[in-house]
C-alpha positions in Angstrom: -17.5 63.9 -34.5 -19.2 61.4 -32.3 -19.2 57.8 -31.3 -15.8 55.4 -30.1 -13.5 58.2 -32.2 -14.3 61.1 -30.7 -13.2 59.3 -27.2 -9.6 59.5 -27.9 -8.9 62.2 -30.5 -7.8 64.1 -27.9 -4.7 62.2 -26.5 -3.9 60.0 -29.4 -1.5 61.8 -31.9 -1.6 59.5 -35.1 1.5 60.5 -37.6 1.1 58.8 -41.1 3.8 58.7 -43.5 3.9 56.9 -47.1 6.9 54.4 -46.0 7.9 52.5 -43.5 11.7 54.7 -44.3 9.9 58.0 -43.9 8.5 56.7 -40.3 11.9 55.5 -39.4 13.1 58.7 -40.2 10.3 60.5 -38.5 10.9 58.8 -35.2 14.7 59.2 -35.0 14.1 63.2 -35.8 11.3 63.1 -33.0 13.8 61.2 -30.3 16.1 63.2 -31.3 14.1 66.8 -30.4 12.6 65.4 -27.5 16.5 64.7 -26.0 17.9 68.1 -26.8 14.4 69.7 -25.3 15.0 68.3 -22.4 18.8 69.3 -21.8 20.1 66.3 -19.7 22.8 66.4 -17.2 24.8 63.6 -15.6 22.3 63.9 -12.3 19.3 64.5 -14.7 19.5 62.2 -16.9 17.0 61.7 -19.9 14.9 58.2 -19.5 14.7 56.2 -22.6 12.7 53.3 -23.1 13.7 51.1 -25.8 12.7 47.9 -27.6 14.4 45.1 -30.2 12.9 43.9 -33.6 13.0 44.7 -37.4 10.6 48.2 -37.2 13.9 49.6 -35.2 16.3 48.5 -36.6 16.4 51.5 -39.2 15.7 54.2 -36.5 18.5 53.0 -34.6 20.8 53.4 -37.8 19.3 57.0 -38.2 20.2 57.7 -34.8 23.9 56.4 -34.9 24.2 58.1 -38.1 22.5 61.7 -36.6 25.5 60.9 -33.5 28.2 60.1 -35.9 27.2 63.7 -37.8 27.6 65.7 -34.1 23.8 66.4 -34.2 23.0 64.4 -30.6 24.9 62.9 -27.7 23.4 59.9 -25.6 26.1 60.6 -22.9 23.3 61.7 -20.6 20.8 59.7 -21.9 19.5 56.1 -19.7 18.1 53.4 -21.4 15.6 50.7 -20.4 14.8 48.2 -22.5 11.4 46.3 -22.8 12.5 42.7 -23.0 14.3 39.8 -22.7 14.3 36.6 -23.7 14.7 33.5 -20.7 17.3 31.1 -20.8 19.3 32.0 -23.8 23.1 33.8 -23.7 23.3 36.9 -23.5 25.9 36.7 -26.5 23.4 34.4 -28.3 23.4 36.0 -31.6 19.3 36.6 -30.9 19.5 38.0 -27.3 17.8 41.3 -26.8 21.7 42.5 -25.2 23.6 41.1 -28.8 20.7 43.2 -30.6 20.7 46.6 -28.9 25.0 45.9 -28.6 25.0 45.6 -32.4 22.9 48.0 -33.8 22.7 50.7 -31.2 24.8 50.7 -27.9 28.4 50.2 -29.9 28.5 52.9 -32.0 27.1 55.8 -29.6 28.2 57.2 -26.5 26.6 56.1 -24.3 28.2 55.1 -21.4 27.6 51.5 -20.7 26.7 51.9 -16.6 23.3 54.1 -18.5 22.4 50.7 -20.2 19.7 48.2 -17.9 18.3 45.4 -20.0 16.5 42.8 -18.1 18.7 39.3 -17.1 17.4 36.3 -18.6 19.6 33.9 -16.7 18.8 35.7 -13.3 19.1 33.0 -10.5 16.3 34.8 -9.2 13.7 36.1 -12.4 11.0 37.9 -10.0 14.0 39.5 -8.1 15.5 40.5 -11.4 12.1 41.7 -12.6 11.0 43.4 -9.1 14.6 45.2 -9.4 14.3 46.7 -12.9 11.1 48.3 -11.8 13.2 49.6 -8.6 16.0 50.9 -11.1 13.2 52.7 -13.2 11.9 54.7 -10.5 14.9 55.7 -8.8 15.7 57.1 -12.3 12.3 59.2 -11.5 10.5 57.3 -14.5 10.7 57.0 -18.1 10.6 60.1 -20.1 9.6 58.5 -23.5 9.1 54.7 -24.1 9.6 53.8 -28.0 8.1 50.4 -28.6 6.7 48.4 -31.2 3.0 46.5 -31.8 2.8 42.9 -32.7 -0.1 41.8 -35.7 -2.2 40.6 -32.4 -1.5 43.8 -30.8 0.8 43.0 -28.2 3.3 45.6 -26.9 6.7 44.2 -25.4 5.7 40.8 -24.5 2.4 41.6 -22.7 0.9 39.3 -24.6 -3.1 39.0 -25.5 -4.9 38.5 -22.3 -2.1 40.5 -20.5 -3.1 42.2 -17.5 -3.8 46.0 -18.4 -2.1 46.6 -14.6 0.8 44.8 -15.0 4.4 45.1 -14.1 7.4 43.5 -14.9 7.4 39.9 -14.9 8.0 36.4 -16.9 5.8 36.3 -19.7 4.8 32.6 -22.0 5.2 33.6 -25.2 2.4 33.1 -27.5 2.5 30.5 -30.0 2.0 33.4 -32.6 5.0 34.8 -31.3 7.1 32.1 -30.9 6.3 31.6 -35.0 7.0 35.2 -35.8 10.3 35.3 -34.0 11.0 31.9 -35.8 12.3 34.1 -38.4 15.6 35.0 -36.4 15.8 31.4 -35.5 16.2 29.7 -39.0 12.4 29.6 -38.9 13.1 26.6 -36.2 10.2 27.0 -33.8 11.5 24.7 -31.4 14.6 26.8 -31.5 12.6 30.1 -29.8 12.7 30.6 -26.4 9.4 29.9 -24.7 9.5 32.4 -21.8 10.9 36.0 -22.0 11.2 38.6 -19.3 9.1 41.8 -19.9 8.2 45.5 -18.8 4.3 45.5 -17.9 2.1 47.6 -19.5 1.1 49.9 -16.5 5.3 49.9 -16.6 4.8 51.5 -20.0 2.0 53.6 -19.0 3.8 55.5 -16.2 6.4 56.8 -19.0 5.1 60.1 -19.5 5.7 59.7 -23.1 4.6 56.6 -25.1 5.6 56.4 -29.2 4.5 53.4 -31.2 6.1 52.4 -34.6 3.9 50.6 -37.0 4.5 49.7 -40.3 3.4 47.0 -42.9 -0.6 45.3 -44.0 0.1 42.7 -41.1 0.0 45.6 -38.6 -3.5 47.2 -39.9 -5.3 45.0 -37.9 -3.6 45.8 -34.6 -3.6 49.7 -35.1 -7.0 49.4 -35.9 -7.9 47.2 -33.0 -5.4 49.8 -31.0 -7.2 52.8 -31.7 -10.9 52.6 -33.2 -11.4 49.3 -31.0 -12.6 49.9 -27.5 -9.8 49.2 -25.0 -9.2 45.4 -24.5 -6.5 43.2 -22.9 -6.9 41.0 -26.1 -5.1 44.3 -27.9 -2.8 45.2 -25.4 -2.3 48.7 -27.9 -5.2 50.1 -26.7 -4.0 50.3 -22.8 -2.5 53.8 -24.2 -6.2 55.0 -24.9 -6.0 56.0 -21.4 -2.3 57.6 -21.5 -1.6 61.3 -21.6 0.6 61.5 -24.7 0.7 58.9 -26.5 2.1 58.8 -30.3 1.8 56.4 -32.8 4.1 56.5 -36.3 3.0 54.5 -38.6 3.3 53.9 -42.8 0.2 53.8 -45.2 0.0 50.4 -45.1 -0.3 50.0 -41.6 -4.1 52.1 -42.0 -5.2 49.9 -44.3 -8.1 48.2 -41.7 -8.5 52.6 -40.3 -12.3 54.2 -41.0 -11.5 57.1 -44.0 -12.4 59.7 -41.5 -10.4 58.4 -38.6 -6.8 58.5 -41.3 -8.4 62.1 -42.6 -8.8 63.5 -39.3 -5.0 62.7 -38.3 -3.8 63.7 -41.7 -6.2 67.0 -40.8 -4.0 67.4 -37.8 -0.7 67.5 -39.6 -1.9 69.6 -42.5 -2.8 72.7 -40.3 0.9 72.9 -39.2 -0.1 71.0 -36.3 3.4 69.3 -35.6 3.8 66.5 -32.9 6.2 67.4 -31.5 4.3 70.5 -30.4 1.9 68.4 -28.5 4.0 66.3 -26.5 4.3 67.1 -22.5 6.5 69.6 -21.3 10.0 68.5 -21.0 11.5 69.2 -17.5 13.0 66.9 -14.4 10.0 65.4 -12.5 11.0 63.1 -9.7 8.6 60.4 -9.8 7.2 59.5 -6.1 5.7 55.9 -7.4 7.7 52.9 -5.8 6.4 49.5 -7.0 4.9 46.9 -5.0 7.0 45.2 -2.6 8.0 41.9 -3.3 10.0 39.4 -0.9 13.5 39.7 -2.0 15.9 37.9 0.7 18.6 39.7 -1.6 18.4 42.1 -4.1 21.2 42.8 -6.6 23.1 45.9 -6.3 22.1 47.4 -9.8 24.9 50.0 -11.2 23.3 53.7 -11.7 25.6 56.6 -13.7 26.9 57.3 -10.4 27.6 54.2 -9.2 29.9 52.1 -12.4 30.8 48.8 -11.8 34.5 48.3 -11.3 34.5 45.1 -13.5 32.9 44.2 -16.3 31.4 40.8 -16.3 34.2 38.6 -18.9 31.4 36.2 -20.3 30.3 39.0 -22.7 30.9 37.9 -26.0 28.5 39.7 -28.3 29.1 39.7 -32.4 28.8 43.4 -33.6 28.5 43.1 -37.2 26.3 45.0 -38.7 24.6 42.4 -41.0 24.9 43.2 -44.5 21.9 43.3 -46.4 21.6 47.2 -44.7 21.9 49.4 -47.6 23.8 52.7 -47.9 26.7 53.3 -45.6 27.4 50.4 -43.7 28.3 51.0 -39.9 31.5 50.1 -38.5 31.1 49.3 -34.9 33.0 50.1 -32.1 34.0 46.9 -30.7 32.4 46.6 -26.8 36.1 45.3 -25.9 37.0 49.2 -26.5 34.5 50.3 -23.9 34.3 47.4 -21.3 36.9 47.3 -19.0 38.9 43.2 -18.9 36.3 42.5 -21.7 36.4 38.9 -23.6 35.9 40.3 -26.8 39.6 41.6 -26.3 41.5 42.1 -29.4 38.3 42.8 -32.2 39.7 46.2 -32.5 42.7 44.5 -34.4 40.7 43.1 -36.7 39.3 46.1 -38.0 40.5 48.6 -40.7 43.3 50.5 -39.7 41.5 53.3 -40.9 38.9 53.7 -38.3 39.1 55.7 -35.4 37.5 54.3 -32.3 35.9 55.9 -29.7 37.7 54.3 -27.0 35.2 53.5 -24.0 38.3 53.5 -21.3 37.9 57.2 -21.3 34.3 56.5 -20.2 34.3 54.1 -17.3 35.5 54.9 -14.2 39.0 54.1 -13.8 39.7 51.6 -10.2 
């Protein structure tokens, strides 16, 4: 095999699955192995990059459901998620912090001083963006960032035309997305934030494990563009052509615009008994020695780490956990944030709740003061 494919058969792993359900469920199991692997501890933590949006939403089901069976614990586990938008609440029924809150950070146990998601309403937005990169590598780096790919190809908000080098920053949305994200917005455009907060992609690239979900005809032309297409800041997907282990899940439908002989040869892969999760890097603490770029901060927030849990809890939290209801099979019942956050203004939801349930309280979690 010759030409643009044989450039990157050897780093990209390409997992292809009939449904976008299977994919989902793919994902969750591969999360899941990559976490156990790896054997966390409360001083070596497990780095998980996450991001919002409707491809996973369903892996983040599987995952509470796989946590709810006694099959994985995130007590150990750090998240970092890709994006924020500017200027809207963080209880804002469409903030990135109601999103990850409702279908993901409630009903695990995780404990809530693990969870950094960019600020929005940061007085300061390049502090708040020069500190996340700060938090990340005194974490010692992202073990595996999960992320998605928009139709043009974007990952996170790195936009097309996004610097291949770039860190996080304050991103201008695209009018493309702005009218795909109109969806969540009553299909109001002018409704959309115009600005959002975002890792970069060489942010991304420094995780030592990158795994893309894409499913659905409208994503065909972006994993095509991602992976046969030379690599081009106009399909910020194909940055990873250059990372070490990259993995990209995606459904049938999402190969549609794939040569035959690129979707036989990953299919090949697969068939010899060749899993994925065989392939990935080798799963062991690394402290990372990259530091980002200084940046004149007069003063930079005091960000809380697992050892280090804020003693309150801001009170302006008001975030709406209900699972919405067109979810099918088991619905989830979440554990209210007022059981986990110490003072919290959602005070009181646990009442409202069947008495049946039984809550994971998230006193026992947080440091008492």
């Amino acid at each position: 095999m010759d030409g643009p494919l044989a450039a990157f058969i050897f780093s990209w792993r390409v997992i292809i699955r009939e449904d976008s359900t299977a994919v989902s469920d793919y994902i969750a199991d591969y999360i899941i192995s990559r976490i156990k692997t790896f054997k966390p501890t409360e001083s070596q933590p497990f780095v998980l990059g996450l991001p919002t949006g409707s491809s996973p939403e369903v892996i983040y089901k599987i995952l509470v459901q796989r946590f709810r069976a006694g099959e994985i614990s995130f007590k150990n586990v750090v998240t970092f998620n890709m994006d924020e938008y500017v200027g809207i609440p963080r209880d804002h029924p469409e903030s990135y912090h109601s999103f990850m809150y409702k279908h993901f950070f409630s009903h695990v146990d995780i404990p809530p001083q693990n969870i950094n998601i960019l600020d929005g309403n940061a007085p300061d937005l390049a502090a708040e963006c020069a500190s996340y990169e700060a938090r990340i590598a005194r974490f010692g780096g992202i073990e595996l960032f999960l992320g998605g790919v928009g139709p043009d190809g974007h990952i996170a908000f790195n936009e097309p035309g996004s610097s291949l080098s770039s860190r996080t920053r304050v991103k201008t949305l695209a009018y493309d997305t702005i009218l795909a994200n109109s969806r969540f917005f009553d299909n109001d455009i002018d409704r959309v934030p115009r600005h959002a907060l975002t890792v970069g992609i060489q942010t991304i690239m420094d995780a030592r494990e990158v795994v893309i979900v894409a499913t659905g005809p409208h994503k065909a032309v972006a994993v095509q563009k991602g992976l046969e297409g030379g690599i081009n800041h106009m399909w910020t997907l194909s940055a990873l052509q250059l990372h070490r282990h990259p993995l990209v899940v995606c459904d049938r439908d999402a190969t549609l615009e794939l040569k035959v002989k690129t979707v036989r040869y990953f299919e090949s892969i697969e068939q010899t008994g060749t899993d994925a999760r065989t392939q990935g890097p080798p799963l062991v603490y690394r402290p990372r020695t990259y530091v980002p770029a200084p940046i004149n901060i007069s003063k930079p927030r005091q960000q809380p780490t697992p050892n280090d849990t804020p003693q309150k809890v801001p009170k302006d939290l008001r975030i709406n956990t209900e699972l919405q209801r067109q979810m099918e099979e088991e619905e989830l019942t979440p554990d209210s944030m007022s059981s986990r956050l110490v003072d919290s203004a959602v005070g009181g939801f646990d009442a409202a709740l069947r008495g049946d349930v039984s809550f994971d309280r998230m006193g026992a979690r947080v440091a008492s003061h």
